[in-house]
C-alpha positions as a Markdown table, in Angstrom:
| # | Residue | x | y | z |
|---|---|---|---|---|
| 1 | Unk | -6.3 | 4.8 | 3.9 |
| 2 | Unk | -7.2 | 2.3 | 1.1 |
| 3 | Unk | -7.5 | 5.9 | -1.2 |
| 4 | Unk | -3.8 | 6.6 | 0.4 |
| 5 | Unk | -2.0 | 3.6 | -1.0 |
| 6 | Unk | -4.3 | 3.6 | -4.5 |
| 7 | Unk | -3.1 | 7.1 | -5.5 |
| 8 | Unk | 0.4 | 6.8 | -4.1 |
| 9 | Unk | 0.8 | 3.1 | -6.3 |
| 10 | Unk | -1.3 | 4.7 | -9.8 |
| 11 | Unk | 1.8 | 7.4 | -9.1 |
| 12 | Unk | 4.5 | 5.2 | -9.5 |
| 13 | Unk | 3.4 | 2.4 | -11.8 |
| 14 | Unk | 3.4 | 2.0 | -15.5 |
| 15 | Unk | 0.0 | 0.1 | -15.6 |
| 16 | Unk | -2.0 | 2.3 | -13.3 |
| 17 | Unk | -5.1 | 0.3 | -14.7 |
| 18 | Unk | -4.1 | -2.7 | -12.9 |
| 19 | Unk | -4.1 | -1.6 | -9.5 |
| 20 | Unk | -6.1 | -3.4 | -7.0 |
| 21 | Unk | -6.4 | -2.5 | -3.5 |
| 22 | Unk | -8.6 | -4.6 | -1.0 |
| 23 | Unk | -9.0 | -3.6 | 2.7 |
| 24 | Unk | -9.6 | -6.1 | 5.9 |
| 25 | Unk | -10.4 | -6.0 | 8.8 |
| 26 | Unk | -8.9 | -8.5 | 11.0 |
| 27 | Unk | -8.6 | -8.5 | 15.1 |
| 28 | Unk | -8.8 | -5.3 | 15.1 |
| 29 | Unk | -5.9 | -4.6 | 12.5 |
| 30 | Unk | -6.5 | -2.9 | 8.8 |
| 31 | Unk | -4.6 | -5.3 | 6.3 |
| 32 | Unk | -4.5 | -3.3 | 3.1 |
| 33 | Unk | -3.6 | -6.0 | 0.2 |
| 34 | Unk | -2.0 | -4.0 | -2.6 |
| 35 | Unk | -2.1 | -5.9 | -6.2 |
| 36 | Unk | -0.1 | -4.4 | -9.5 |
| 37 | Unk | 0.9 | -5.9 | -12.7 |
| 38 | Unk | 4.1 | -8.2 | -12.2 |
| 39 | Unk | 5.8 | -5.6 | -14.6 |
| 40 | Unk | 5.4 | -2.6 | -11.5 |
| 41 | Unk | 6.1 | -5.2 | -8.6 |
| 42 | Unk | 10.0 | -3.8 | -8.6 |
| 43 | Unk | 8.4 | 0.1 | -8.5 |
| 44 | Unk | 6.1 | -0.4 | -5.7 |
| 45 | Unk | 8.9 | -2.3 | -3.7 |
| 46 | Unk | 11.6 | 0.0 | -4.8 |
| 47 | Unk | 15.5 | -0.9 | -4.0 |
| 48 | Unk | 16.0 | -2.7 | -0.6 |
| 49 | Unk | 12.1 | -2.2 | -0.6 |
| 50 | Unk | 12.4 | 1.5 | 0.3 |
| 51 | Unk | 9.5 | 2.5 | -1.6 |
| 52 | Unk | 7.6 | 0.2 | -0.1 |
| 53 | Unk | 8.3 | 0.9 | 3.5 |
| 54 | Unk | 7.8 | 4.4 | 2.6 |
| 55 | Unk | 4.2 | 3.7 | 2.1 |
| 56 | Unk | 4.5 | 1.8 | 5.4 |
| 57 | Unk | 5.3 | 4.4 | 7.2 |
| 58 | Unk | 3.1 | 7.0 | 5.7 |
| 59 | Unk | 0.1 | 4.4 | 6.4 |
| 60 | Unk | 1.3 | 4.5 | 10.1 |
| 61 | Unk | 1.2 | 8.3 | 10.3 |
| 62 | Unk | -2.5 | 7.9 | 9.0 |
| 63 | Unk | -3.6 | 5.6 | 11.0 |
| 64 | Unk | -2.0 | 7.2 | 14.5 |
| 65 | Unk | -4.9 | 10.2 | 13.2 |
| 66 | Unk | -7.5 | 7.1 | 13.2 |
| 67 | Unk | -6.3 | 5.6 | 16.1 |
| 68 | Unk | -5.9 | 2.2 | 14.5 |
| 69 | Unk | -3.2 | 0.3 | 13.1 |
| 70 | Unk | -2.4 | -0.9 | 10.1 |
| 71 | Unk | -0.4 | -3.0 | 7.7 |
| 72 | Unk | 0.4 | -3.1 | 3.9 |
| 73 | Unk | 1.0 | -6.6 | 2.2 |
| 74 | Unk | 2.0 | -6.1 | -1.4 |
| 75 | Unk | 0.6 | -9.5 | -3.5 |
């Protein structure tokens, strides 16, 4: 899922290069910690963040198939 939210973020940025994703694993959650350059952070949340619960929900889809859940925190 970390792949998932790297290749959907390098889509939409300008500065592809400074995308950092980190995974987590706490209580039994997946925290995926998305980082961009502060020139993308209006992309990647889009208007009214709709880009960014976009990803949200495609992350939930994925991780119904993996039976697990999963959160996305953009820093």
């Amino acid at each position: 899922m970390k792949e998932l939210v790297e290749l959907i973020a390098k889509s939409i940025v300008a500065n592809p290069n400074d995308v950092k994703v980190a995974e987590e694993v706490a209580d039994g959650q997946v925290v995926i910690k998305l980082e961009v350059h502060p020139d993308d952070k209006g992309k990647i949340i889009g208007r009214q963040g709709r880009v960014a619960q976009a990803m949200r929900v495609l992350l939930r889809v994925a991780a119904i198939k993996h039976d697990q859940r999963v959160t996305l925190e953009i820093v």
